[in-house]
Structure formats: C-alpha cells, structure tokens
C-alpha positions in Angstrom: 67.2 79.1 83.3 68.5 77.2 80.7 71.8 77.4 79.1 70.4 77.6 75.8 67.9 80.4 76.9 70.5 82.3 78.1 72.6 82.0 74.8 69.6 82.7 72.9 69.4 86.1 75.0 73.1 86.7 75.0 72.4 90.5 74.8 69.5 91.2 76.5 70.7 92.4 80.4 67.8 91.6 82.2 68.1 88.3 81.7 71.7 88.2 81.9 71.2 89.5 85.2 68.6 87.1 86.7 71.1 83.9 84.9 74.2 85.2 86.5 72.4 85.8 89.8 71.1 82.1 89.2 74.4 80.7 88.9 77.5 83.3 88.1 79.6 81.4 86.0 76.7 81.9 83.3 78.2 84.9 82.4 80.9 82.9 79.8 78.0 82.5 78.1 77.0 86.1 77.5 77.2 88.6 74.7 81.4 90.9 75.2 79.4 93.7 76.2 77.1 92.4 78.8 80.8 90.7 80.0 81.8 94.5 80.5 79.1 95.9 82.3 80.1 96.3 85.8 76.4 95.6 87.6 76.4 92.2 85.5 79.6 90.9 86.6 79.1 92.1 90.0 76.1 90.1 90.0 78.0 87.2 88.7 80.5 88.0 91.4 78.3 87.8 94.0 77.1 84.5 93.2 80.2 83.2 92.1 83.6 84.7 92.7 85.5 82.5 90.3 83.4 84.0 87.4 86.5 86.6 87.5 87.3 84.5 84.4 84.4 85.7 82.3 84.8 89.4 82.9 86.2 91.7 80.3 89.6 92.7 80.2 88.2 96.3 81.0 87.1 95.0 84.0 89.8 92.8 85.3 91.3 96.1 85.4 88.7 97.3 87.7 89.9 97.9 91.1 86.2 97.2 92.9 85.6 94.3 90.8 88.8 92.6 91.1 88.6 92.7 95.0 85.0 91.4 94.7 86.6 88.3 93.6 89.6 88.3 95.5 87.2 88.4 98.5 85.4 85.7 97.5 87.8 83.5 95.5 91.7 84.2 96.9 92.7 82.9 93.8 91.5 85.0 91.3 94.0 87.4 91.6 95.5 85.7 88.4 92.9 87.5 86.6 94.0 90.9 87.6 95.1 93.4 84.8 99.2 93.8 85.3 98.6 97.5 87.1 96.0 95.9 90.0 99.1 92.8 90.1 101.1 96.3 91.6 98.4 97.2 93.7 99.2 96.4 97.7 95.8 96.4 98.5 94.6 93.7 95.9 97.7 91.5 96.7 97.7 91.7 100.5 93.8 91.1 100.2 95.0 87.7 98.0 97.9 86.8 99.8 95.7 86.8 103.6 94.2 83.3 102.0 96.1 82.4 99.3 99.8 82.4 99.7 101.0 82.0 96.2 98.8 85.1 95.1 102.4 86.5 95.9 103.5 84.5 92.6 101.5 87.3 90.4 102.4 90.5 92.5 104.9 92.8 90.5 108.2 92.9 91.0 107.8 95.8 93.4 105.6 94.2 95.4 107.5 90.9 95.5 109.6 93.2 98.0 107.4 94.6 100.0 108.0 92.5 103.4 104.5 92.8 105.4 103.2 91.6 102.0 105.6 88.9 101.9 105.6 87.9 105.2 101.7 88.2 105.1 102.1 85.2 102.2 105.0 83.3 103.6 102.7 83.0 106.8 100.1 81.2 104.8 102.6 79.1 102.1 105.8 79.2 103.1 107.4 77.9 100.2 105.6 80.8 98.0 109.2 82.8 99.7 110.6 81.4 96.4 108.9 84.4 94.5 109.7 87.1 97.1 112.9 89.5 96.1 116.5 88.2 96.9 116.5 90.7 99.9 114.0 89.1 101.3 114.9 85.5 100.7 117.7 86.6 103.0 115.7 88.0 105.5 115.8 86.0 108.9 112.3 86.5 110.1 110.5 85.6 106.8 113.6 82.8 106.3 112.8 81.1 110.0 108.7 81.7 109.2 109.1 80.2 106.0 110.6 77.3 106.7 108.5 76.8 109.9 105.4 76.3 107.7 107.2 74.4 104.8 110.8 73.0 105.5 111.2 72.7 101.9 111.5 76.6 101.9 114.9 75.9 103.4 116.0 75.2 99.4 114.6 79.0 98.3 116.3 81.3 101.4 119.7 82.9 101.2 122.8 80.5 101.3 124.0 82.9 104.5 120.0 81.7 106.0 120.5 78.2 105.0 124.0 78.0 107.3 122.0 79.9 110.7 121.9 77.4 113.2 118.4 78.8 114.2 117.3 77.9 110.6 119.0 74.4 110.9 117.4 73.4 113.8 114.0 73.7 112.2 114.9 71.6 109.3 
C-alpha cells in the first residue's frame, strides 16, 4: 500500500487497518479519528511500537495502549498522558529496559525506591532524576555508581564521602 493510497483513504478504517498492519507508523498519515480508535492504533502497535507517536492524545491516556508500546518500545513512555507518567505499573514496565523512563515518572514516583532502583540498575546515572531521599540512599548510591561512575556527581554529598562509594570510583 501506497502512501498516497492511504492518504487518499485517510478515513476509511478498513484500509487504515490493513496499512497500519502493513507497516504501523502509517497511522501519521491517517484521518484524527481513525488516530483515536483503539483497534487501529493497537494494530499499529502491534506492528510497530514506536507508532505511540501517532495516537491521539485520548489514547496516550489509555492505560492498555500505552503499555502496548511500552512493551514493545521502552521508550515510548514519553508519550504517556501526565496521569499514566504516575502510574507504577507503566513506569516500572519502562524503567525494566529503559533506565531514563525514570526521567518522565511524576514526582511521586521519582521516589518510589523499587522503581528507582529497578532504573538505576539499568542506567545508573538516570539516579540524577530520583528524589533527594533517594540520591542519598546507600544501596541505590553504591548500584548507581557501579553501573556509571559518573553517578558519583548526582548522590548525596554524605554518599559521595562513604569510603565504600569511593572505592568504586
């Protein structure tokens, strides 16, 4: 299917569906209400995760459909409405894969430490974003730097004079 067929049909979902089954990312190219209708985007979803980007901002605020993406594209978290960026289970999802999906997580979640650790185990400089109180926890300091001694520069000043710390710079 041509990309001019599929603009030419914009707003017809049968062929929306068989384009962004073809090749998800198609779905930039279709009509804002085909964009919000869930069994479209899933389709686009489950050809290409990273056509997140295309789905309406209804949608992005779709629990199921934003960790459709998120399972298939860690990154795609960005796209997630502000209340699923305060959902644990969309962030932890992210955060398994993609350490700096932490970065987008609300403030609350920012301290949340099996969230945080669950990031700082995959990118440990990502501890940069996590609350104060747990920049200056031990466990996620001595993980974080472990992965990523530049880490060291984000932890608590008390973290950054521990001679356990020190002797993993």
């Amino acid at each position: 299917m041509t990309k001019e067929e599929i603009i030419a049909n914009k707003e017809n979902k049968e062929i929306a569906l068989k384009a962004v089954a073809e090749k998800g990312k198609f779905l930039e190219l279709l009509a804002p209400k085909l964009q919000n209708d869930k069994e479209v985007v899933m389709t686009a979803l489950e050809q290409d995760a990273e056509s997140l980007e295309f789905a309406s901002s209804d949608l992005k605020n779709d629990k199921e459909i934003i960790l459709k993406g998120v399972k298939g594209a860690p990154w795609t978290v960005c796209y997630a409405s502000e209340k699923l960026r305060a959902d644990r289970e969309v962030i932890l999802e992210s955060c398994k894969t993609y350490g700096q999906a932490l970065y987008f997580a609300s403030k609350e979640l920012r301290d949340d430490k099996e969230l945080v650790k669950t990031a700082v185990e995959n990118k440990g400089i990502i501890i940069k974003y996590a609350s104060k109180r747990l920049r200056a926890d031990k466990e996620l300091a001595m993980i974080a730097v472990k992965q990523n001694k530049q880490a060291y520069h984000f932890i608590s000043q008390d973290l950054q004079q521990d001679e356990d710390i020190k002797i993993l710079i």
